[in-house]
KOLDOVEX-695780 format. One line per field, with one value per residue: residue in three letters; x, y, z of N, C-alpha, C, O in turn. Coordinates in pm, 1 decimal. Layout:
BEGIN
fitor ALA;... $
npx X;... $
npy Y;... $
npz Z;... $
capx X;... $
capy Y;... $
capz Z;... $
cpx X;... $
cpy Y;... $
cpz Z;... $
opx X;... $
opy Y;... $
opz Z;... $
//
This chain:
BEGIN
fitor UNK;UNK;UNK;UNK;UNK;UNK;UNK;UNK;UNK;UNK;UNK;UNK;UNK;UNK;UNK;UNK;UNK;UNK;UNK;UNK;UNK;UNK;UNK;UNK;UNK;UNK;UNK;UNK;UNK;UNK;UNK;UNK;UNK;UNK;UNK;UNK;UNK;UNK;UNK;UNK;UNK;UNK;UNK;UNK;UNK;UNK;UNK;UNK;UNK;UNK;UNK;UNK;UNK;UNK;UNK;UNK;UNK;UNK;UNK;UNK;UNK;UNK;UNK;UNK;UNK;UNK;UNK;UNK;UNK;UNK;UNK;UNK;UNK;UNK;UNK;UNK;UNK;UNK;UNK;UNK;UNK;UNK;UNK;UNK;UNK;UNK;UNK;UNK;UNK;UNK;UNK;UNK;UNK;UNK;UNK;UNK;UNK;UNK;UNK;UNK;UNK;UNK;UNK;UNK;UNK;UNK;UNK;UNK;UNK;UNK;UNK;UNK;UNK;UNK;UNK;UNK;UNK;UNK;UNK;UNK $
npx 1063.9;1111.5;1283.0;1216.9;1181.6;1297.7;1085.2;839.8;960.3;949.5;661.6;562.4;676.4;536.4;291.8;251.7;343.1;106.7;-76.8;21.5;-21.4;-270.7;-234.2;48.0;-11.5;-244.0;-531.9;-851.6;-1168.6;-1369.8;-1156.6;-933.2;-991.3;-1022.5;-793.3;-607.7;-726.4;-694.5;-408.5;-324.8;-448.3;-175.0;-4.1;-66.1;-34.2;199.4;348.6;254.9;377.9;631.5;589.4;437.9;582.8;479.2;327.5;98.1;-6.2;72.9;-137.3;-282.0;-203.8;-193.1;-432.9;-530.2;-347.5;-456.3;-708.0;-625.1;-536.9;-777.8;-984.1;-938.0;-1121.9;-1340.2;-1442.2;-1446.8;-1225.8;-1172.0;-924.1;-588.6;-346.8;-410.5;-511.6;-320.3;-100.2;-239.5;-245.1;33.2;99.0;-57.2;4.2;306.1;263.5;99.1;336.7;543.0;415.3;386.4;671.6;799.2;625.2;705.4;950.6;958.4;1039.3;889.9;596.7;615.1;735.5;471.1;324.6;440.6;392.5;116.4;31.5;214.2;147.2;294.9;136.5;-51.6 $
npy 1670.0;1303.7;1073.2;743.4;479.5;261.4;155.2;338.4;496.6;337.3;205.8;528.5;528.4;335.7;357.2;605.1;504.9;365.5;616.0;676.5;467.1;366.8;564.7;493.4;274.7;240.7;157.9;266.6;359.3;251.9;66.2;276.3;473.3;370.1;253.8;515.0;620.5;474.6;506.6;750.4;739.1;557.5;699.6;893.5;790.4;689.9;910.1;1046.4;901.3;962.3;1235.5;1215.9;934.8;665.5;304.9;300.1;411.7;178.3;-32.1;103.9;88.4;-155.8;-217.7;-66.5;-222.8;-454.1;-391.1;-316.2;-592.1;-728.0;-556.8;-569.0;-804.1;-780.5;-541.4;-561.5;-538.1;-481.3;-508.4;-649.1;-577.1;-347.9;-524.5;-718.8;-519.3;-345.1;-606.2;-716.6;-447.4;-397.1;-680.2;-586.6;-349.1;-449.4;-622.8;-455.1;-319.4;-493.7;-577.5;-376.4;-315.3;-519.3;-465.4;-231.1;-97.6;25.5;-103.9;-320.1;-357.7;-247.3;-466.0;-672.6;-591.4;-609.0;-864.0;-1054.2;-1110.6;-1240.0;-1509.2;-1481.3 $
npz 829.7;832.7;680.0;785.4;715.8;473.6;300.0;276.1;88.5;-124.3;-77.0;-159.3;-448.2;-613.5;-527.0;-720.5;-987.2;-1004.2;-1004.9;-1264.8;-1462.7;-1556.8;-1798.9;-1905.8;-1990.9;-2106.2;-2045.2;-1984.9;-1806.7;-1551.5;-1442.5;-1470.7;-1350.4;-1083.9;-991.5;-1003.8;-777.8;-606.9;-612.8;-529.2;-290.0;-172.9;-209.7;-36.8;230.9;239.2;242.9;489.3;649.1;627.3;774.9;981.3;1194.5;1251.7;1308.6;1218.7;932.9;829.0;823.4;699.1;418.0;451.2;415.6;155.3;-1.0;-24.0;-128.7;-396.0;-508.8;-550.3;-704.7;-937.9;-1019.4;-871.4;-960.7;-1258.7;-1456.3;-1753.7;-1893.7;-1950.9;-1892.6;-1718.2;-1488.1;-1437.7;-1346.5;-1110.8;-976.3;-871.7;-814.3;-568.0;-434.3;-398.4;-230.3;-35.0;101.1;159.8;353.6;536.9;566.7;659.4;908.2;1026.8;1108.2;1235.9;1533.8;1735.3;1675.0;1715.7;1959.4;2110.7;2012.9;2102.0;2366.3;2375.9;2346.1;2459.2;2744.1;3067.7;3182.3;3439.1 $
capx 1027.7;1240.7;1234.6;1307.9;1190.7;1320.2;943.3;789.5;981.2;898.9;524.7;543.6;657.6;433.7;158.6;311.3;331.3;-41.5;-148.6;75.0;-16.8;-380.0;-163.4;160.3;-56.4;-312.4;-653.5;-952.5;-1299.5;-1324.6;-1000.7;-848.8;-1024.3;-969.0;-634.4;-552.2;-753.0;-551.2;-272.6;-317.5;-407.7;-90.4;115.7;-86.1;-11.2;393.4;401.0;169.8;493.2;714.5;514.7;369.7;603.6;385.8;269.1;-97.1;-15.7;102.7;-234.1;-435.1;-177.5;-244.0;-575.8;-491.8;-317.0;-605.3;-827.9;-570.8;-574.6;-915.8;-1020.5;-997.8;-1267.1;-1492.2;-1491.3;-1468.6;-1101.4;-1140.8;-809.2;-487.5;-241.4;-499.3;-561.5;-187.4;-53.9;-317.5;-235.4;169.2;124.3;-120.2;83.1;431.7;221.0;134.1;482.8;647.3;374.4;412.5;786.0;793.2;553.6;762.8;1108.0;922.4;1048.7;737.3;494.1;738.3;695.6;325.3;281.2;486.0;298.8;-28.3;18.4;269.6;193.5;294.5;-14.8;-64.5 $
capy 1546.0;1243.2;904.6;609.4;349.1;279.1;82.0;425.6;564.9;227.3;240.1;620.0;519.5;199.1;533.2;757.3;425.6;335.9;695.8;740.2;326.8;410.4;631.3;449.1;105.4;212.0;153.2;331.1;371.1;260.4;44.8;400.0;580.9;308.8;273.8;621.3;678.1;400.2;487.0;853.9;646.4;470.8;823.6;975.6;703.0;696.5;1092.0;1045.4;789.1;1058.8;1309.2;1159.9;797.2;563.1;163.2;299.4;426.9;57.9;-63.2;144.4;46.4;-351.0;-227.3;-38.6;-354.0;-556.9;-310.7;-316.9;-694.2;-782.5;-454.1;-634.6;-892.9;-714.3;-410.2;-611.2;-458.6;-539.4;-439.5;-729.1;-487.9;-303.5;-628.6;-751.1;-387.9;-375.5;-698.0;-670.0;-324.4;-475.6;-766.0;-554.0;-244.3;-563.1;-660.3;-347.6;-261.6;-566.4;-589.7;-223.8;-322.5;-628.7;-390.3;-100.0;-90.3;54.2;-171.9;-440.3;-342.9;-253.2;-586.1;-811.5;-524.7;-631.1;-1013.1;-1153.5;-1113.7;-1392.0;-1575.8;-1520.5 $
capz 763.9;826.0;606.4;904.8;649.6;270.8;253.2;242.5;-46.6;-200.4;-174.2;-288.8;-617.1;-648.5;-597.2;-839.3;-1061.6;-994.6;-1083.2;-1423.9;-1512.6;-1701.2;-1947.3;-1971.0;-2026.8;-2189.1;-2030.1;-1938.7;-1771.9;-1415.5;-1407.5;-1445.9;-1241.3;-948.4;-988.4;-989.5;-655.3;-513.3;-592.4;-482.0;-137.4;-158.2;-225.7;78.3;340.0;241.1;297.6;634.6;703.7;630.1;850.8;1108.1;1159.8;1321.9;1239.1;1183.6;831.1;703.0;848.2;581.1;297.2;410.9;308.4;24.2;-98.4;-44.3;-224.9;-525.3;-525.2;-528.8;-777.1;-1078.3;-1026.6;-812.8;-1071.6;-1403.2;-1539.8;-1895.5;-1999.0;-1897.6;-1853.7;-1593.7;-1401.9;-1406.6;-1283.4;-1030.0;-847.3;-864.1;-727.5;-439.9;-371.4;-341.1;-157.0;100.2;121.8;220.1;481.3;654.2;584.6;768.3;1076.5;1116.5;1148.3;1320.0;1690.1;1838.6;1645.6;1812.1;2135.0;2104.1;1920.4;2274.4;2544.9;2380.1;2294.9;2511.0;2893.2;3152.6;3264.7;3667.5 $
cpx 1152.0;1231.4;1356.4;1266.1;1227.8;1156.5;839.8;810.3;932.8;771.1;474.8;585.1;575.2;308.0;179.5;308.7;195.9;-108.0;-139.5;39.8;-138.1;-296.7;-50.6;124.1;-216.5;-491.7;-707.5;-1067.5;-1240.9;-1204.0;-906.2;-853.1;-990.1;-837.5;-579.1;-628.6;-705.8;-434.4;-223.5;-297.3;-327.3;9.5;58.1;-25.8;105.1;378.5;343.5;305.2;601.6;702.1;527.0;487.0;530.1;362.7;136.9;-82.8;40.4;-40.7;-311.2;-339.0;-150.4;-338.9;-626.7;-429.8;-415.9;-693.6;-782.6;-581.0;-683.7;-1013.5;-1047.9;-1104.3;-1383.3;-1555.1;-1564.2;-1373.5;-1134.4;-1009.5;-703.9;-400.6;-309.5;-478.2;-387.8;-108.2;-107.2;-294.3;-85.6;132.3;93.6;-6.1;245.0;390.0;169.4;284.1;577.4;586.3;411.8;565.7;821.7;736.3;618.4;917.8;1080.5;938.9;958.9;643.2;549.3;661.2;561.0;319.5;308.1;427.5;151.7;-60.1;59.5;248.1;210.1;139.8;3.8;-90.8 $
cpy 1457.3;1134.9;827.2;489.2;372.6;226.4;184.2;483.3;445.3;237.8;419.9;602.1;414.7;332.9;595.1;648.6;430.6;460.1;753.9;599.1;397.4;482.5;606.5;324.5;102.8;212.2;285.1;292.0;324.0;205.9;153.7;459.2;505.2;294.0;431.2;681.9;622.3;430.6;631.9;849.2;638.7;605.1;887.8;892.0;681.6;811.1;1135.0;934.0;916.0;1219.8;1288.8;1014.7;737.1;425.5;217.5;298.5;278.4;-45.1;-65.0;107.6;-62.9;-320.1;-183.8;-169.2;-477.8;-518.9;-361.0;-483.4;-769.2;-677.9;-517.9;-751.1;-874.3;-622.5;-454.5;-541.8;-532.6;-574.6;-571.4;-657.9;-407.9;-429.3;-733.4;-620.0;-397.4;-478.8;-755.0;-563.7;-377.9;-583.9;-684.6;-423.7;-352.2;-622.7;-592.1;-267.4;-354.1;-571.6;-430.3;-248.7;-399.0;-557.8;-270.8;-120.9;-95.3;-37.2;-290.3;-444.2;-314.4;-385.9;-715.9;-716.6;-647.2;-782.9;-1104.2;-1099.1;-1218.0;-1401.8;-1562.6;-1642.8 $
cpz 755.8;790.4;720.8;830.2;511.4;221.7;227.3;132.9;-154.3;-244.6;-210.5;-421.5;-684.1;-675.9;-721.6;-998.9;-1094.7;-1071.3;-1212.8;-1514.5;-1594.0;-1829.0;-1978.0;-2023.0;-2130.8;-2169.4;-1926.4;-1853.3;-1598.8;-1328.4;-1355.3;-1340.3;-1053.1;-935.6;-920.9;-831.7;-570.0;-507.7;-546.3;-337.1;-128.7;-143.0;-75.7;199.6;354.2;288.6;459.3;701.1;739.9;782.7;987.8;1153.7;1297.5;1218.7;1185.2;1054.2;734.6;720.1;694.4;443.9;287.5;325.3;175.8;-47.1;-151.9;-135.6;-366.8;-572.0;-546.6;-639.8;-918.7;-1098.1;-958.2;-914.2;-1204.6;-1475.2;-1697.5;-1947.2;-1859.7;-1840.3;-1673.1;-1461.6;-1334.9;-1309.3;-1150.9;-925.6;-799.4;-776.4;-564.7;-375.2;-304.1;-198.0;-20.4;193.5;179.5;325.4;563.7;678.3;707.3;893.8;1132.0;1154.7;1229.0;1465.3;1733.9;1807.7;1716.2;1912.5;2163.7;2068.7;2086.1;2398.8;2516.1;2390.2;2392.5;2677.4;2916.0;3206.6;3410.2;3710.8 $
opx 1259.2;1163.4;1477.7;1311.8;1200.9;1114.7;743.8;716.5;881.1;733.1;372.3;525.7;553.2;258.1;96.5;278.9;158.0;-177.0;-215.7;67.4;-112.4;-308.0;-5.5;203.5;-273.1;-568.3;-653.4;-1064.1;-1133.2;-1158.3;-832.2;-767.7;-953.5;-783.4;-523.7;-582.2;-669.9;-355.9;-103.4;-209.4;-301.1;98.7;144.9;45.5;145.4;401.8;381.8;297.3;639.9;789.2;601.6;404.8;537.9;373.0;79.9;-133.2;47.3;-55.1;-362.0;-410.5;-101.1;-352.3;-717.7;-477.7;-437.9;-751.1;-855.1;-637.9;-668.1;-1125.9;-1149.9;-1158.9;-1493.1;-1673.3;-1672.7;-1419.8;-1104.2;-990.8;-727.0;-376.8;-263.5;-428.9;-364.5;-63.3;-36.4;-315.6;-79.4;133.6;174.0;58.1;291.3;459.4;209.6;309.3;675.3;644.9;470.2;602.6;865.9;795.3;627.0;989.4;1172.3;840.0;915.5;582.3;465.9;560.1;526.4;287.0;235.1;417.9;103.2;-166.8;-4.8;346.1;172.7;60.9;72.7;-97.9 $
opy 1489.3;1064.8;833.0;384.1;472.3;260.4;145.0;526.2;476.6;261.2;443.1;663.6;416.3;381.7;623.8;699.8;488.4;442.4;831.3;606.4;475.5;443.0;672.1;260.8;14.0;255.3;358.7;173.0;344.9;244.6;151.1;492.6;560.4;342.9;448.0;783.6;674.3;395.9;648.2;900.8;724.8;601.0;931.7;962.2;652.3;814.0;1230.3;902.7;951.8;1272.9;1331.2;936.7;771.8;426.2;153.1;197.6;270.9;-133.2;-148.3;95.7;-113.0;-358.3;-229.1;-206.1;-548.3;-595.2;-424.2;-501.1;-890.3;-723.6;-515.8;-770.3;-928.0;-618.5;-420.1;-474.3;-649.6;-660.4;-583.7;-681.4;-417.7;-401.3;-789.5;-649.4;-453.1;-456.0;-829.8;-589.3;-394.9;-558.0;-712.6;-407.7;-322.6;-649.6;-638.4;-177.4;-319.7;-570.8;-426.0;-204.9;-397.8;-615.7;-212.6;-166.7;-200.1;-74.3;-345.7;-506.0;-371.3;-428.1;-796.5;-761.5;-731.0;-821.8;-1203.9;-1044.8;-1309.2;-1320.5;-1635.9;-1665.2 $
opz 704.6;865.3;740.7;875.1;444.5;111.0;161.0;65.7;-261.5;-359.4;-274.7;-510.0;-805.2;-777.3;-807.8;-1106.7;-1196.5;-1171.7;-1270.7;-1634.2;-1685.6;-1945.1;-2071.9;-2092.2;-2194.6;-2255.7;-1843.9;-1822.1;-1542.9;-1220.8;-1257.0;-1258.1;-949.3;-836.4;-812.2;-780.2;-464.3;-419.4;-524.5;-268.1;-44.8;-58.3;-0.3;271.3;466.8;409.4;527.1;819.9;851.3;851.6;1076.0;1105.7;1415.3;1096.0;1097.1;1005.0;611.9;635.4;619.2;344.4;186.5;209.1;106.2;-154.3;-250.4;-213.2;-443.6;-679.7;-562.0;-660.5;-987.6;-1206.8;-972.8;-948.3;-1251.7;-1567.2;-1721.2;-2033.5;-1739.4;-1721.8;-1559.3;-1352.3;-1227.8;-1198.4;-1066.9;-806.5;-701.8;-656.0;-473.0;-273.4;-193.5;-97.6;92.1;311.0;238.2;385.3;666.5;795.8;822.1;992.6;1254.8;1236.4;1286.8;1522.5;1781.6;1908.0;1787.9;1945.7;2267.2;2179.6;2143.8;2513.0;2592.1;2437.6;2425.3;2728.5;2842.2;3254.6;3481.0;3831.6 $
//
């Protein structure tokens, strides 16, 4: 196991955040329970970085960010703290996938094979 990005150890603790936030902030019911399955997501997809390193795994934690962003008004978070946490986490768990795909060599070079040919 070999960490080639710091943006992985990053969104593992945004995870590890996400799944200890319901009981350091306070709220309950399905806020909690979504949170904490996101943010279990968010811990699996850093350690699948760690693992495996490939671009695919910042793919699913765009979409994990998206999820987390958009959770509090699809769900109905009651709780402020919930709904503030929640879209910080999202927004920085966006930030450090793309900041990672845009420094990842291979996603690079996959990214100018697939995009940029010369026109014949």
């Amino acid at each position: 196991m070999r960490i080639r990005h710091w943006q992985d150890i990053a969104s593992m603790s945004l995870g590890v955040w996400l799944v200890l936030s319901p009981f350091a902030l306070g709220f309950a019911g399905a806020a909690a329970w979504i949170t904490i399955v996101l943010g279990l997501s968010v811990i699996l997809f850093a350690v699948e970085g760690f693992v495996i390193p490939s671009y695919l795994e910042e793919w699913g934690e765009l979409l994990l960010g998206l999820a987390l962003l958009v959770a509090p008004w699809t769900v109905g978070y009651e709780s402020v703290s919930a709904t503030v946490s929640s879209v910080a986490s999202g927004i920085l768990v966006i930030l450090f996938a793309a900041w990672e795909l845009m420094t990842d060599r291979e996603f690079i070079t996959w990214w100018h094979d697939r995009w940029h040919h010369p026109v014949a």
